[in-house]
C-alpha positions as CSV (number, residue, x, y, z in Angstrom):
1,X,0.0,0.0,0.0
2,X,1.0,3.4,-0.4
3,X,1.3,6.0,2.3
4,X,-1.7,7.8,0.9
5,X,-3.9,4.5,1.1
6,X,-2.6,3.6,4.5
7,X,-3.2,7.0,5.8
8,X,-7.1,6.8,4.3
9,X,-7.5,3.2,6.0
10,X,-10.9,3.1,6.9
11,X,-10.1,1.5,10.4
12,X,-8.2,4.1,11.5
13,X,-11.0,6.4,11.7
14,X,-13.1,3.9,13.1
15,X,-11.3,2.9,16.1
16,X,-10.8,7.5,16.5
17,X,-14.1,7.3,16.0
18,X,-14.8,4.6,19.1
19,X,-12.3,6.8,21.4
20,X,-13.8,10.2,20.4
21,X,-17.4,8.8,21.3
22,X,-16.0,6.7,24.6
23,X,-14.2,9.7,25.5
24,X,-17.1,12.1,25.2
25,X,-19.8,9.6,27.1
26,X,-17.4,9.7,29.8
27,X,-17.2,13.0,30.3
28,X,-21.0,13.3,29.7
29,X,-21.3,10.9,32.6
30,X,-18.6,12.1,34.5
31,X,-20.2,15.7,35.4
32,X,-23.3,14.2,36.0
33,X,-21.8,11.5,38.5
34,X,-20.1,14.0,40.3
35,X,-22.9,16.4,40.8
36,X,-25.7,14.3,41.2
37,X,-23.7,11.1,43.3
38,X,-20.1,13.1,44.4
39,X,-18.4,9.9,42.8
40,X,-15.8,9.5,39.6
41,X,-16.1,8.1,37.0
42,X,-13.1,5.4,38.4
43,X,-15.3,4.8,41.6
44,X,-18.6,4.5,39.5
45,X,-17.0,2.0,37.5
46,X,-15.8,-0.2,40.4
47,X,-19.2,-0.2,42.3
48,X,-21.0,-0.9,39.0
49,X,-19.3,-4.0,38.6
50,X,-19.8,-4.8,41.8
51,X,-23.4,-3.7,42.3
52,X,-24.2,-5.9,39.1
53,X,-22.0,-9.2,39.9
54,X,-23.4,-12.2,41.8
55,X,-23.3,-11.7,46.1
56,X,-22.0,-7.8,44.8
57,X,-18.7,-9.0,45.0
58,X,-15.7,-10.0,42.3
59,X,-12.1,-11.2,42.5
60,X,-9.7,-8.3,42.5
61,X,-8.1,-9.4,39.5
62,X,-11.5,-9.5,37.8
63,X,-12.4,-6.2,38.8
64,X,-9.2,-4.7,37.3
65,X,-9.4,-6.6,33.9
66,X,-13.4,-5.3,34.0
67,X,-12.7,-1.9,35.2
68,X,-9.1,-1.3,33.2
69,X,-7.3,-0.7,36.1
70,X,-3.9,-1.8,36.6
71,X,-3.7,-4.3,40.0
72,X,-2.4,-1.0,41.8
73,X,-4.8,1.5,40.5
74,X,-7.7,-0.9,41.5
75,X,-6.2,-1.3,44.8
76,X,-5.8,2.2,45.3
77,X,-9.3,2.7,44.2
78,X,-10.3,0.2,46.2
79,X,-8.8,2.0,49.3
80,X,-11.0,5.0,48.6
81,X,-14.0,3.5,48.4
82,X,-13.1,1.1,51.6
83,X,-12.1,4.7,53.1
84,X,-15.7,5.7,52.0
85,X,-17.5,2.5,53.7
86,X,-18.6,1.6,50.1
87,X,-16.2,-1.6,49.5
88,X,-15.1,-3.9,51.9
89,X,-11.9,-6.8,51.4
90,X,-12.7,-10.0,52.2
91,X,-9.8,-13.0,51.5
92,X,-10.3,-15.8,49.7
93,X,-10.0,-19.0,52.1
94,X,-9.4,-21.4,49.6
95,X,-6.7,-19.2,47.9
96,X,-4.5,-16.6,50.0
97,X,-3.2,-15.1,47.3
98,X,-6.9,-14.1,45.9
99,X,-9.3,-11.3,47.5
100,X,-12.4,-9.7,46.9
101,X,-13.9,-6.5,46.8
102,X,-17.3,-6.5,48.3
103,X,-19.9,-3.7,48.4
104,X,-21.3,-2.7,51.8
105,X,-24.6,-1.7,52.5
106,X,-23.7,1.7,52.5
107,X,-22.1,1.1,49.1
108,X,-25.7,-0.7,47.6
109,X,-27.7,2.2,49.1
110,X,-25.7,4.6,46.8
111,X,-25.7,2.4,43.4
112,X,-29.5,1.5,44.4
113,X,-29.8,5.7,43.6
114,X,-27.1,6.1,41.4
115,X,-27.9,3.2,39.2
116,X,-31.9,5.1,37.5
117,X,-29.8,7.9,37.3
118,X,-27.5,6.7,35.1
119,X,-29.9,4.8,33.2
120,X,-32.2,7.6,32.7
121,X,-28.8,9.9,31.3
122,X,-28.1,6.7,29.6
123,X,-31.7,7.3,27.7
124,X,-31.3,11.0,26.8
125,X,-28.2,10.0,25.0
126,X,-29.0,6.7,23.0
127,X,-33.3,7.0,23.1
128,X,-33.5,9.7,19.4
129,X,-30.6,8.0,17.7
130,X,-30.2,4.3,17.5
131,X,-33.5,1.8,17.3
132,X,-33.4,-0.9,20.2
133,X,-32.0,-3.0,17.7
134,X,-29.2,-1.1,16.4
135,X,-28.4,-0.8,20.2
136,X,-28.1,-4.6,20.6
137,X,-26.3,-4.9,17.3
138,X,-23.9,-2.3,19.2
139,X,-23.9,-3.7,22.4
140,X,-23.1,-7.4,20.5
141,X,-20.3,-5.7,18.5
142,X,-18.2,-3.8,21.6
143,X,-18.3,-7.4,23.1
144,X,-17.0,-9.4,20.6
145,X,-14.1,-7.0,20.3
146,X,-13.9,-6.7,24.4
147,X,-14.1,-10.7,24.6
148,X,-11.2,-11.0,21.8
149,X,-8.6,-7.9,23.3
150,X,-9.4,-9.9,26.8
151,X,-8.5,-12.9,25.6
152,X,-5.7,-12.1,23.0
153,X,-4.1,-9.0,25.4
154,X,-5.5,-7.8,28.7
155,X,-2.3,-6.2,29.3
156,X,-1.9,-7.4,32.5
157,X,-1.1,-11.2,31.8
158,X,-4.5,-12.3,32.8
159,X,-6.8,-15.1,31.0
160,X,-10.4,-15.8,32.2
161,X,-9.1,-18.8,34.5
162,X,-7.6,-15.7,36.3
163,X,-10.5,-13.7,36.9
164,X,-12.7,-16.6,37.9
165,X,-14.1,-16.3,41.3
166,X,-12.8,-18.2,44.3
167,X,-12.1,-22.0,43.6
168,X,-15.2,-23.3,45.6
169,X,-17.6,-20.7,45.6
170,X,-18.4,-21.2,42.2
């Protein structure tokens, strides 16, 4: 190819175009969450997961390949929100290496109100400009190519036997 061709590859604006439009949503969401729920966008993210995830809790290393976190920007983000009384630690028995982030009470109480907010910002964005099924053929697409980055490069050396929960409480 020539440098002209390479330069008009049509994948090169798609993939801008999926960071323009990620970065924009979370801005969009951002100022909202901090005004309505005084939480960031990183703290949203980890008690989203958590709020939506069997017994509201996950496997550290989970959360970080769900969130995009790095081990030590989850645990530090972690420490906030355990600072907060949102998340709580509790050790995995059958595996000392492993831990989980729990959400407390205090921690539901907030996603229980934070959660229709979102939703309903959520609804002013997508409701005029994609039919319900163009927003399942979206959805369906930003998983397949979430599934295959997991699985091909999480950047953190994790595969899905990794992020499974606790051996046992399966």
């Amino acid at each position: 190819m020539a440098p002209t061709e390479i330069a008009d590859d049509q994948r090169l604006t798609t993939v801008g175009l999926l960071f323009e439009s990620a970065a924009g949503l979370r801005r969009l969401f951002q100022r909202r969450m901090e005004a309505e729920n005084a939480l960031s966008n990183q703290s949203f993210d980890v008690l989203i997961r958590l709020a939506r995830s069997d017994g509201s809790q996950l496997r550290m290393s989970e959360l970080a390949a769900q969130t995009s976190l790095t081990p030590s920007g989850l645990t530090r983000s972690v420490d906030r929100l355990q600072d907060q009384g949102l998340v709580s630690r509790r050790a995995c028995p059958e595996d000392r290496r492993g831990a989980f982030a729990v959400l407390t009470p205090e921690g539901q109480t907030l996603m229980d109100s934070a959660i229709p907010k979102h939703i309903a910002h959520i609804d002013e964005v997508l409701s005029d400009l994609f039919t319900a099924d163009e927003e399942a053929m979206l959805a369906s697409l930003l998983r397949t190519l979430r599934d295959h980055l997991f699985a091909t490069d999480s950047g953190w050396d994790l595969s899905h036997d990794d992020a499974d929960i606790c051996p046992g409480n399966e």
